[in-house]
ROSE-4610 file (N, C-alpha, C; in Angstrom, 1 decimal, always signed):
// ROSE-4610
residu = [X/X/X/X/X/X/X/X/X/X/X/X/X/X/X/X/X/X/X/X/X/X/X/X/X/X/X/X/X/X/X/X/X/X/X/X/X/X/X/X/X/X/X/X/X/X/X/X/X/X/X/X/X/X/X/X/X/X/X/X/X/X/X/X/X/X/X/X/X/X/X/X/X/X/X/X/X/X/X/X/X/X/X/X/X/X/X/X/X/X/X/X/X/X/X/X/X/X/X/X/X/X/X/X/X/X/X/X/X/X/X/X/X/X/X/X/X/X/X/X/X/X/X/X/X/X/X/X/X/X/X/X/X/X/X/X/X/X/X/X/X/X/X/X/X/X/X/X/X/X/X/X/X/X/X/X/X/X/X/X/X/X/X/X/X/X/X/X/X/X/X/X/X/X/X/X/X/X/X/X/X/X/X/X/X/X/X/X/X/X/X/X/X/X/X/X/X/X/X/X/X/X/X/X/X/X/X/X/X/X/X/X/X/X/X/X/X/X/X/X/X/X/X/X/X/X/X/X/X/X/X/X/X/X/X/X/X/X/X/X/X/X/X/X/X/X/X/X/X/X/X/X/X/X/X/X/X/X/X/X/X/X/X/X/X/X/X/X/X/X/X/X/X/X/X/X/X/X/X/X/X/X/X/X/X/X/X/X/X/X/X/X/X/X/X/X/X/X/X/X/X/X/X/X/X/X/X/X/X/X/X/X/X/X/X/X/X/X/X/X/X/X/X/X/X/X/X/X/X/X/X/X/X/X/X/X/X/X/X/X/X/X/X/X/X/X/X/X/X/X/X/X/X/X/X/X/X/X/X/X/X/X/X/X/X/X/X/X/X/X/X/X/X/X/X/X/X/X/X/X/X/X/X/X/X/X/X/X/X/X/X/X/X/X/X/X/X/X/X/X/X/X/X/X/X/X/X/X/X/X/X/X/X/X/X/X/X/X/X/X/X/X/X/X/X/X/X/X/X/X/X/X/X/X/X/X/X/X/X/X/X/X/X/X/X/X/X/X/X/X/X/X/X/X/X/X/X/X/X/X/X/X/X/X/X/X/X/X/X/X/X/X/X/X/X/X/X/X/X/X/X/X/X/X/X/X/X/X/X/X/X/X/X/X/X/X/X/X/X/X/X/X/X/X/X/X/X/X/X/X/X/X/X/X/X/X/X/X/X/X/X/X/X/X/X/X/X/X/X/X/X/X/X/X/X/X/X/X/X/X/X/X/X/X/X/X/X/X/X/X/X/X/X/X/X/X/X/X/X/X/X/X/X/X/X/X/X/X/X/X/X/X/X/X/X/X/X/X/X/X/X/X/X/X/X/X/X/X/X/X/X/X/X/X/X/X/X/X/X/X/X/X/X/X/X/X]
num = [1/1/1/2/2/2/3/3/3/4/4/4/5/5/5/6/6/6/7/7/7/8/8/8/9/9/9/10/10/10/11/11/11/12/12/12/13/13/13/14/14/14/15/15/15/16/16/16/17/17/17/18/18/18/19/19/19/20/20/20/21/21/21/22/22/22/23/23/23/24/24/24/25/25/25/26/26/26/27/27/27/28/28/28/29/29/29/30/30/30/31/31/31/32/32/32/33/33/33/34/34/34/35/35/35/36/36/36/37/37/37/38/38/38/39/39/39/40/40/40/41/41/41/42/42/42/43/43/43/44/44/44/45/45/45/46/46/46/47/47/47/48/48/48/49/49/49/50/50/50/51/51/51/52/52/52/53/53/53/54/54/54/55/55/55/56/56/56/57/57/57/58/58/58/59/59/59/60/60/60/61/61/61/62/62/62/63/63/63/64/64/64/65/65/65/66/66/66/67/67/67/68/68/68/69/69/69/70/70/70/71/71/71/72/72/72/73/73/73/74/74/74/75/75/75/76/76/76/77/77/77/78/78/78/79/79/79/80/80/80/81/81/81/82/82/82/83/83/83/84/84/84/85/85/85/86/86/86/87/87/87/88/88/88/89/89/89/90/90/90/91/91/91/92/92/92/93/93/93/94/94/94/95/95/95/96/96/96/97/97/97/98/98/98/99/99/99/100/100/100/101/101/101/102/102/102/103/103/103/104/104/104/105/105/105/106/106/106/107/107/107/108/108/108/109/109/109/110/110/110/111/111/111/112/112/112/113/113/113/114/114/114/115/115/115/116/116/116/117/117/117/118/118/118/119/119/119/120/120/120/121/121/121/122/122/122/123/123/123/124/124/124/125/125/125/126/126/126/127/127/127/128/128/128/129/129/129/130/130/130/131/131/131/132/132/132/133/133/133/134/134/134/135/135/135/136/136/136/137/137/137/138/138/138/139/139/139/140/140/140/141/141/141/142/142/142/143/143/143/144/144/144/145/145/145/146/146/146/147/147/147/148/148/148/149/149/149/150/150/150/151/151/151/152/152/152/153/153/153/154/154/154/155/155/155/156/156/156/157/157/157/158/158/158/159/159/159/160/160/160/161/161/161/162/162/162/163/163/163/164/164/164/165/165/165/166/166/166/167/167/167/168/168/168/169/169/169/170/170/170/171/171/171/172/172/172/173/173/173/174/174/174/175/175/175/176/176/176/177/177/177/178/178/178/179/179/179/180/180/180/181/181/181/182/182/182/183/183/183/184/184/184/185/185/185/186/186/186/187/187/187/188/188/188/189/189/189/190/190/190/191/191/191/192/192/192/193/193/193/194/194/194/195/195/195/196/196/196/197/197/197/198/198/198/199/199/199/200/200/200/201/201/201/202/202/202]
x = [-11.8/-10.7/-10.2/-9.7/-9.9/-10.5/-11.7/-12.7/-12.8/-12.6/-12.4/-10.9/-10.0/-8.7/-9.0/-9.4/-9.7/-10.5/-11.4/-12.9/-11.5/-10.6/-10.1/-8.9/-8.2/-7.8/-8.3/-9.5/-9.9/-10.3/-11.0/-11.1/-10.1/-9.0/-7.4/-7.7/-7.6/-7.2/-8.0/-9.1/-10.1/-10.0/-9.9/-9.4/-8.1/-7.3/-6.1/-6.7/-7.0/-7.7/-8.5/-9.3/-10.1/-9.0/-8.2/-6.7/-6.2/-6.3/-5.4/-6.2/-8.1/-8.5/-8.7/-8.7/-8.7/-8.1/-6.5/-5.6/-5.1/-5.8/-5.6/-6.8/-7.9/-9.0/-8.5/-8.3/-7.1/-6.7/-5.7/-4.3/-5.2/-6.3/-6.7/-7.4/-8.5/-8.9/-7.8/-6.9/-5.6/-5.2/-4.9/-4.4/-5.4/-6.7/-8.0/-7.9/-7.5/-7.2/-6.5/-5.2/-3.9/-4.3/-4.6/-5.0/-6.0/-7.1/-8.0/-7.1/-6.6/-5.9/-5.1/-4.1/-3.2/-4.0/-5.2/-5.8/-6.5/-6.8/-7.4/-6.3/-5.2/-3.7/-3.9/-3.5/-2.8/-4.2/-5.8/-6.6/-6.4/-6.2/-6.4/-4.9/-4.0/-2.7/-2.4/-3.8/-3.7/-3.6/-2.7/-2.4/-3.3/-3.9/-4.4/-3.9/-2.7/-2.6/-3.0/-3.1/-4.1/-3.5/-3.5/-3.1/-4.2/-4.0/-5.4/-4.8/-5.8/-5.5/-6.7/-6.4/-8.0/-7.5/-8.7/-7.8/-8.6/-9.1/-10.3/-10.1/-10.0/-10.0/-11.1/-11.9/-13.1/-13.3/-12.3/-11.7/-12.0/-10.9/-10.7/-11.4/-12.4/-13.6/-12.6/-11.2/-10.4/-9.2/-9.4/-9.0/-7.1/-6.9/-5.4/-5.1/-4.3/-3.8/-3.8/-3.9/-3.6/-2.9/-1.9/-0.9/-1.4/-1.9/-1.6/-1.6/-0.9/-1.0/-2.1/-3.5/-4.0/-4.1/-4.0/-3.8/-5.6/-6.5/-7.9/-7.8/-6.8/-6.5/-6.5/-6.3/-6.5/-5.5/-4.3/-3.1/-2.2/-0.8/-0.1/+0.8/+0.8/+2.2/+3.3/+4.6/+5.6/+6.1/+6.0/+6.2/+7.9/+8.1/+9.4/+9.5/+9.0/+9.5/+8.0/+8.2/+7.4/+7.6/+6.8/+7.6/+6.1/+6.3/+5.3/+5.5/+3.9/+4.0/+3.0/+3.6/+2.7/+3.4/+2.2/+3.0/+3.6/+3.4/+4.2/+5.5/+5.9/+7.3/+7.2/+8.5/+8.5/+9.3/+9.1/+9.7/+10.0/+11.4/+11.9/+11.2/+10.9/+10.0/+9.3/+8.8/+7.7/+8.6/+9.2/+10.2/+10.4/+10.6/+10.8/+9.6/+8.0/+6.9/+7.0/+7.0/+6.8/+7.9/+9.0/+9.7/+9.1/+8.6/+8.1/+6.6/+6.1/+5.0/+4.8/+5.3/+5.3/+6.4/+7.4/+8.9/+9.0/+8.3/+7.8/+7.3/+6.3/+5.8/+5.9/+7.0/+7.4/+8.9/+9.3/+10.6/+9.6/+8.4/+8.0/+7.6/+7.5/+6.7/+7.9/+8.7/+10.1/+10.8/+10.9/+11.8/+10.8/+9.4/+8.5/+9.1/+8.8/+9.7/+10.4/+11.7/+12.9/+13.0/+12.5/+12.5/+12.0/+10.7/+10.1/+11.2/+11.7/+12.2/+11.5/+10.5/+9.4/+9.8/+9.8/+10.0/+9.1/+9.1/+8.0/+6.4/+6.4/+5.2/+4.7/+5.3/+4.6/+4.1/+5.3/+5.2/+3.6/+3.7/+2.0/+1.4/+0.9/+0.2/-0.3/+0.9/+0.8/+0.6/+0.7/+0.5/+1.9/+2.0/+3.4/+3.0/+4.0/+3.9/+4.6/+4.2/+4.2/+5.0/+5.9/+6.2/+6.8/+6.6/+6.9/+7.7/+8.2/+8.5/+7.4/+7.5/+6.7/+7.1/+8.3/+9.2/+10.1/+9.7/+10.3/+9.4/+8.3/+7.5/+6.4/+5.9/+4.7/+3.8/+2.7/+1.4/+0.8/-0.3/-1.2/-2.7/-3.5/-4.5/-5.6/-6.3/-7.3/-6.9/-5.6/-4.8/-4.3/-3.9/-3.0/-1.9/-1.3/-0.1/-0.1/-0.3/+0.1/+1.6/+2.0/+3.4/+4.2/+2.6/+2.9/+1.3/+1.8/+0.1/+1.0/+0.0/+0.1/-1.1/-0.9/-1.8/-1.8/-3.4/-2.9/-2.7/-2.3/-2.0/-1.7/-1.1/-0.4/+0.7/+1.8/+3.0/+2.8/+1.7/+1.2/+0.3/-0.3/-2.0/-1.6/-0.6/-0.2/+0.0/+1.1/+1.3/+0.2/-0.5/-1.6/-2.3/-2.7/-4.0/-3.1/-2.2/-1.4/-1.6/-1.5/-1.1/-2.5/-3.3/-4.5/-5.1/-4.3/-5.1/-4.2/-3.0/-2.1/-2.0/-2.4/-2.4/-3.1/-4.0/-5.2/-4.7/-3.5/-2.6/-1.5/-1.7/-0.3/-0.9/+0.2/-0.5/+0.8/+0.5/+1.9/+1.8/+2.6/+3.1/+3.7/+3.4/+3.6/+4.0/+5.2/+5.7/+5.5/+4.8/+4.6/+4.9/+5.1/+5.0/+4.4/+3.5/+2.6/+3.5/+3.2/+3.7/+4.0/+3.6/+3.8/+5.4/+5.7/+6.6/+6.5/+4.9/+4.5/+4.3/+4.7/+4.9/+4.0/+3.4/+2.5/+2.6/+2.3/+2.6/+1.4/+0.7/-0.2/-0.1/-0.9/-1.2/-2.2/-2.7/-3.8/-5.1/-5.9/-7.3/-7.4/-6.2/-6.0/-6.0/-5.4/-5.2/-3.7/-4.3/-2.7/-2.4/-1.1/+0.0/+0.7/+0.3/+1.6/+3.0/+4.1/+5.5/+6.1/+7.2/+8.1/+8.9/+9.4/+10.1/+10.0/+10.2/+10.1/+11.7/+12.0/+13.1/+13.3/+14.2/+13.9/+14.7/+14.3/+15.0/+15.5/+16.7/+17.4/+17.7]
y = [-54.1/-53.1/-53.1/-54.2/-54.2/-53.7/-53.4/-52.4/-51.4/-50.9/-49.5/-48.9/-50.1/-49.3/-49.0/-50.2/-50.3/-48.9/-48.4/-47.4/-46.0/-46.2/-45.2/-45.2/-45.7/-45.5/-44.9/-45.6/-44.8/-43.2/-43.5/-41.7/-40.8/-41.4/-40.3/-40.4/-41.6/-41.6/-40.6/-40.7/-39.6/-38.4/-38.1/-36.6/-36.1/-36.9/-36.5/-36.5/-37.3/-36.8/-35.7/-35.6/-33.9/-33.2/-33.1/-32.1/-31.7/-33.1/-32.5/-32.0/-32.8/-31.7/-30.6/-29.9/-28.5/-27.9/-28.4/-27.8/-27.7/-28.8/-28.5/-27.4/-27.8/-26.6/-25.0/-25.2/-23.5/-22.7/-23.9/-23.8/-23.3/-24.4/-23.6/-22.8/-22.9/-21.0/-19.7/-20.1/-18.9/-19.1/-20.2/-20.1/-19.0/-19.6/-19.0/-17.3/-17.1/-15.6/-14.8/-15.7/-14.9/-14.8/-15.8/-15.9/-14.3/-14.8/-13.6/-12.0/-11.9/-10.8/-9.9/-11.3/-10.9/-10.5/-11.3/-11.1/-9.2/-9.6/-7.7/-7.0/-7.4/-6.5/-5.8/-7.2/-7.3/-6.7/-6.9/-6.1/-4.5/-4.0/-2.6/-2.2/-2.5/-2.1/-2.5/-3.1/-3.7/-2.5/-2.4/-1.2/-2.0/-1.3/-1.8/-0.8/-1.0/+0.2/-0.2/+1.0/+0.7/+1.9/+1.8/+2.8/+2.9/+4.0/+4.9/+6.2/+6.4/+7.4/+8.2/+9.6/+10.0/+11.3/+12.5/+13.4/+14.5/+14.6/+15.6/+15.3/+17.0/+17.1/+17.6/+16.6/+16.7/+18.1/+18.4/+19.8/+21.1/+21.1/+22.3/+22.3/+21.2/+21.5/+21.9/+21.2/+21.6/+20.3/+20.2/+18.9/+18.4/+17.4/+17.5/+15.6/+15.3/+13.8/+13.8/+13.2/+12.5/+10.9/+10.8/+8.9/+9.1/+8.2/+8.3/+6.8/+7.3/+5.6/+5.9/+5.1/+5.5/+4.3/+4.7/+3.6/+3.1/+2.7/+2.3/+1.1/+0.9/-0.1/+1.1/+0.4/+1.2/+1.8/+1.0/+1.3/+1.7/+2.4/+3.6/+2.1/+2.2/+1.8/+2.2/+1.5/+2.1/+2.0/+2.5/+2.1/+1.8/+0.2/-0.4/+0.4/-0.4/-0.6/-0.1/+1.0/+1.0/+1.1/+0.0/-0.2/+0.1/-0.2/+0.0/-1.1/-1.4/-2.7/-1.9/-1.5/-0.9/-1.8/-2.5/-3.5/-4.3/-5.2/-6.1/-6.1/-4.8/-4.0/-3.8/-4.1/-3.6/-2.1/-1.2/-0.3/+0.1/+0.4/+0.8/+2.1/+3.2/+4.7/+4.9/+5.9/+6.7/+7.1/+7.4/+8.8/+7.5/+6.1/+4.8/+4.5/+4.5/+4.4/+5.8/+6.9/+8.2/+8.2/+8.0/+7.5/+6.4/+5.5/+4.4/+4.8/+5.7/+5.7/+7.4/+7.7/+9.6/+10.7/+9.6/+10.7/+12.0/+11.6/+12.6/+13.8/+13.7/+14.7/+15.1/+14.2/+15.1/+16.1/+15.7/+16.6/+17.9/+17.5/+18.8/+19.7/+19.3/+20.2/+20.8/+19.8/+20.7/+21.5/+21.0/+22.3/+23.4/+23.6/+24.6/+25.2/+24.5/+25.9/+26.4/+25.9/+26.0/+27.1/+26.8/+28.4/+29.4/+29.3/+30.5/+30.6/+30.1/+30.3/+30.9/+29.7/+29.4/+29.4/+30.3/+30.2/+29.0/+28.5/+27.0/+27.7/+28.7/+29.4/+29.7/+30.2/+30.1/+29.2/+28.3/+27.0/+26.5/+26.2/+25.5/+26.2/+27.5/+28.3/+27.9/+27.3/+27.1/+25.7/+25.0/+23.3/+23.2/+22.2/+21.4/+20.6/+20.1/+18.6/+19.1/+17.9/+18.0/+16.4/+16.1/+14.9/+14.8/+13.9/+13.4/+11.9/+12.1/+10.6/+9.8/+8.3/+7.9/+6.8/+6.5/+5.5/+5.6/+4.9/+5.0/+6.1/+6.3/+7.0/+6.5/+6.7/+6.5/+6.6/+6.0/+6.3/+6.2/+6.9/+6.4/+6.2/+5.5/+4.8/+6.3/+5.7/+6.4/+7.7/+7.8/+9.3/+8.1/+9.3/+9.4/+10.2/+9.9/+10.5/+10.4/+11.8/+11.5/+11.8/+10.7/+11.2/+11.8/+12.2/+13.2/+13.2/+14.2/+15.3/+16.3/+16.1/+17.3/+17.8/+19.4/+20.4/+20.5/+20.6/+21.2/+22.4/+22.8/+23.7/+24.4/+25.4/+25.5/+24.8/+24.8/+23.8/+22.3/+21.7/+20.4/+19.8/+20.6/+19.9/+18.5/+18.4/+17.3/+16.5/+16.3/+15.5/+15.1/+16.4/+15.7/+14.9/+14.9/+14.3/+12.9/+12.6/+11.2/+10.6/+11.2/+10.7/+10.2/+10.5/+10.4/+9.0/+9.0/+7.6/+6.6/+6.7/+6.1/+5.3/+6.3/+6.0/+4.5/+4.5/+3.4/+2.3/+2.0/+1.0/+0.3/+2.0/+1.8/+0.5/-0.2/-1.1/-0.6/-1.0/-0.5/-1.3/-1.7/-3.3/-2.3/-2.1/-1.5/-3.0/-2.6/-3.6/-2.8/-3.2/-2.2/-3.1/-2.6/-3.0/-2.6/-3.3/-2.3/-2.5/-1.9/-1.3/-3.4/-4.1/-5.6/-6.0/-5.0/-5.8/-7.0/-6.8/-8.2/-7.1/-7.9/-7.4/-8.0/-6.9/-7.2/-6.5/-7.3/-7.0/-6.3/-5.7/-5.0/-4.5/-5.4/-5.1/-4.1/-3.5/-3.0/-4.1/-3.8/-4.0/-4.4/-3.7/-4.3/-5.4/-6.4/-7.6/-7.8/-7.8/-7.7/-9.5/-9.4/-10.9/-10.8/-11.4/-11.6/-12.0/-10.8/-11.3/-12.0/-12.5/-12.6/-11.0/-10.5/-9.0/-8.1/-7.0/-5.9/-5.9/-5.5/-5.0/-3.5/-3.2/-1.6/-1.2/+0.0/+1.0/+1.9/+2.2/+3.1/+4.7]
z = [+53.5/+53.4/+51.9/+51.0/+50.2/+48.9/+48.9/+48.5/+48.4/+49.9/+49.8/+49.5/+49.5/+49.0/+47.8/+46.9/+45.4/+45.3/+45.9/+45.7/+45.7/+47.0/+47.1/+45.8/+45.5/+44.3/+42.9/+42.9/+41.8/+41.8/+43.2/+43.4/+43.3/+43.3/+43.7/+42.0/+41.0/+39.9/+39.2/+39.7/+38.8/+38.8/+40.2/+40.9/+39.6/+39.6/+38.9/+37.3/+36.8/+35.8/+35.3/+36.4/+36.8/+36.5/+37.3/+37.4/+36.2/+35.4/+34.2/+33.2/+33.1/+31.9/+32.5/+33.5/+34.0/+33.4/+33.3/+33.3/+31.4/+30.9/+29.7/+29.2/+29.7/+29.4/+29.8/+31.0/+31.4/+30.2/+29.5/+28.3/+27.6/+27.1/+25.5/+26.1/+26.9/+26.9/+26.9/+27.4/+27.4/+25.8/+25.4/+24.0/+23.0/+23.3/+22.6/+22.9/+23.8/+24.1/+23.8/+23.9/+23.7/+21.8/+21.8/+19.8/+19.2/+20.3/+19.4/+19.8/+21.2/+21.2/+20.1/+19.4/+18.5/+17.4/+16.7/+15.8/+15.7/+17.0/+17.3/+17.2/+17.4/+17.5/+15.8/+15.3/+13.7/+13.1/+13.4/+12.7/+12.8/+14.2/+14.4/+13.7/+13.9/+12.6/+11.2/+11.0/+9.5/+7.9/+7.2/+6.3/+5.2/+4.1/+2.9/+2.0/+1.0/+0.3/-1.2/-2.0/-3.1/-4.2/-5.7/-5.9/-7.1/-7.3/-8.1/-9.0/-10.2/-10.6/-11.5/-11.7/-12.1/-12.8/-13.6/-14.3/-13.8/-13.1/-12.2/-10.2/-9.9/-8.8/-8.7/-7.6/-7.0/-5.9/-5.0/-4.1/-5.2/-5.9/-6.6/-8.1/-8.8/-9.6/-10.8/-10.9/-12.3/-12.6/-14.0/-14.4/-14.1/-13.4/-13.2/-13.4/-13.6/-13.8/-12.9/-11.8/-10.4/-10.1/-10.0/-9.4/-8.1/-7.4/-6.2/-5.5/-4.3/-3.6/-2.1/-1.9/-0.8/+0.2/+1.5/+2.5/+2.8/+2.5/+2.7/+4.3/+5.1/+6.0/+7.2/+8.9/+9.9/+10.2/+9.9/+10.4/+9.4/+10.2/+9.4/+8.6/+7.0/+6.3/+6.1/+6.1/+5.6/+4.2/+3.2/+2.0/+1.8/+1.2/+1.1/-0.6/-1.2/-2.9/-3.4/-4.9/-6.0/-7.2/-8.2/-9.6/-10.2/-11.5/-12.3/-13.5/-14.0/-14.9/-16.3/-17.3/-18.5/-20.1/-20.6/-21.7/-21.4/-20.4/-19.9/-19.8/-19.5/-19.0/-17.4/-16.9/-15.6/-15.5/-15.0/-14.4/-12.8/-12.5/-11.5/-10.5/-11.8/-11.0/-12.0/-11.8/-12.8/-13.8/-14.0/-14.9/-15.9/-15.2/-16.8/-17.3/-16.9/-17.8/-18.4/-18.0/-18.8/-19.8/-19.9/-20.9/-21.8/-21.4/-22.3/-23.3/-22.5/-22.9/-23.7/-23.1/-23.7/-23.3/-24.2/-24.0/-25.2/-26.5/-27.2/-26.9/-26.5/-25.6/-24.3/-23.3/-22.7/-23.1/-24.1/-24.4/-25.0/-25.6/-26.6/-25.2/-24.0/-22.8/-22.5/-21.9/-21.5/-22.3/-23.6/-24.6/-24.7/-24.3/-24.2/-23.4/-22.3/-21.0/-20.9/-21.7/-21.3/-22.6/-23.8/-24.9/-24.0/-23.2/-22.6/-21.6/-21.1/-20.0/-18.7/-18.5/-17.7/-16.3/-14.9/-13.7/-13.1/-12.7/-11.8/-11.9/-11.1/-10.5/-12.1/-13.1/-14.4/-15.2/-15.1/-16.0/-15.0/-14.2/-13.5/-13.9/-13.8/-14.4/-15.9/-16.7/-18.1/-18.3/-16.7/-17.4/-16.4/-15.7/-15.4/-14.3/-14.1/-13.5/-11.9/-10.4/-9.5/-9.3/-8.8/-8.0/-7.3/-6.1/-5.0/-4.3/-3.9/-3.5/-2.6/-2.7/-1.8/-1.3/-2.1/-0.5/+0.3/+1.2/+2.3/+3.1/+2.7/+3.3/+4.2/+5.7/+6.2/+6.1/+5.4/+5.3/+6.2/+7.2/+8.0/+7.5/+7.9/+7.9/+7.1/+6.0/+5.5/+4.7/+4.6/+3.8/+2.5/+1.7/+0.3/+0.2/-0.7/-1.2/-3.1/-3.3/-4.7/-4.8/-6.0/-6.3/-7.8/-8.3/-9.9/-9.8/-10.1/-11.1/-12.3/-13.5/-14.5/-14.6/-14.7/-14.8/-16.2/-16.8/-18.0/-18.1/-19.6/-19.6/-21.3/-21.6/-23.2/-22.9/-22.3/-22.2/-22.1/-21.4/-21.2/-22.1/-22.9/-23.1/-24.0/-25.0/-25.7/-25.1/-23.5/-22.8/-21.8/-21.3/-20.8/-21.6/-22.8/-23.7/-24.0/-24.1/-24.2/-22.7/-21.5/-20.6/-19.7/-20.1/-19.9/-20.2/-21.6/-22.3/-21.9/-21.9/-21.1/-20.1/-19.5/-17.5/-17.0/-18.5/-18.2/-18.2/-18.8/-18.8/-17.9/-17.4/-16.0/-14.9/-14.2/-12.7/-12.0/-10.6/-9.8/-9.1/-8.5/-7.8/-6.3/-5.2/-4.2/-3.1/-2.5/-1.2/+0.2/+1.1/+2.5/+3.5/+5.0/+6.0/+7.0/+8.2/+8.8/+10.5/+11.2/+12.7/+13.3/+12.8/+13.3/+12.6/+11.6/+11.0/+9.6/+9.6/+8.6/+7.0/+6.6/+4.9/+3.7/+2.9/+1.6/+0.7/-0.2/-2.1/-2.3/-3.2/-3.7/-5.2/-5.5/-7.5/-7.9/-9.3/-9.4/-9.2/-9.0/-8.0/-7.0/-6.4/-4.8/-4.4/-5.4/-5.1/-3.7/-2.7/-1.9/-1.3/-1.1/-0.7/+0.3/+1.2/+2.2/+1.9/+2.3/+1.8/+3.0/+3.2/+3.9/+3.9/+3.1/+3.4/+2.3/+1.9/+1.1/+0.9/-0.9/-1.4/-1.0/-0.2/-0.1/-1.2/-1.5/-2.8/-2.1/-2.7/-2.0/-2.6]
């Protein structure tokens, strides 16, 4: 009797041990799950934004300065903050590198128009500039946004031909957030960082 109480104990003891790596194997398969799940979540809304610039439109086969910021990620971004870094200067918007870099010639373009007294629809015609905002803006997955183009033009061509050689200098430091709420920095060569939060600009 003895013996088989001893036999019977152990069996309950094992049993129970059975029970519990079950139940820990259960856990981590669900952990392993619930894990890759999020990972597929955070991949399929993952934003990559990038910014770029060029002096030729490929569409319309005619030369134009192009800024733009493009989303190359699956999911839509919301753009927090955009600054610019040219000369080891930081800037707040575009309007403080174009001052830094070619306020000469943009006063020579603007006092151009403004002698002609250039309507919009002309002034482009003759050369002029396009910009846009782009924060606090949504980008979705695989689109752009530019947020200045100059046409050349007789009003532009000085500022274009500065701004050109220029540009090459520009980096933009972009802060975004994607549909998770998780936040990243973005330098020129698409070097991007996970933040903790974005400065919003107001």
């Amino acid at each position: 009797m003895s013996d088989f109480g001893l036999s019977s104990q152990k069996l309950n003891l094992t049993l129970a041990l059975c029970a519990v790596l079950i139940s820990a194997a259960s856990f981590y398969a669900t952990y392993l799950q619930a894990n890759a799940a999020e990972k597929q979540v955070k991949a399929m809304t993952l934003p990559l934004l990038q910014y770029g610039t060029s002096n030729y439109d490929i569409d319309t086969k005619e030369p134009v300065l192009k800024f733009v910021i493009k989303n190359s990620g699956v999911g839509p971004a919301l753009i927090k903050s955009l600054s610019f870094k040219y000369k080891d200067h930081d800037y707040q918007d575009f309007n403080g590198f174009l001052k830094a870099c070619c306020s000469t010639e943009v006063e020579t373009m603007l006092s151009g128009m403004k002698e002609n007294n250039l309507e919009n629809a002309k002034a482009m015609s003759r050369g002029g500039q396009l910009t846009s905002t782009a924060v606090n803006t949504i980008l979705p997955g695989q689109e752009e946004i530019g947020f200045f183009q100059l046409y050349p033009g007789s009003a532009s061509n000085i500022l274009w031909k500065k701004l050109d050689i220029e540009r090459r200098g520009l980096a933009a430091v972009i802060c975004y957030c994607s549909l998770l709420d998780e936040c990243y920095s973005t330098e020129k060569r698409g070097v991007v960082k996970a933040v903790k939060a974005c400065s919003v600009e107001q």
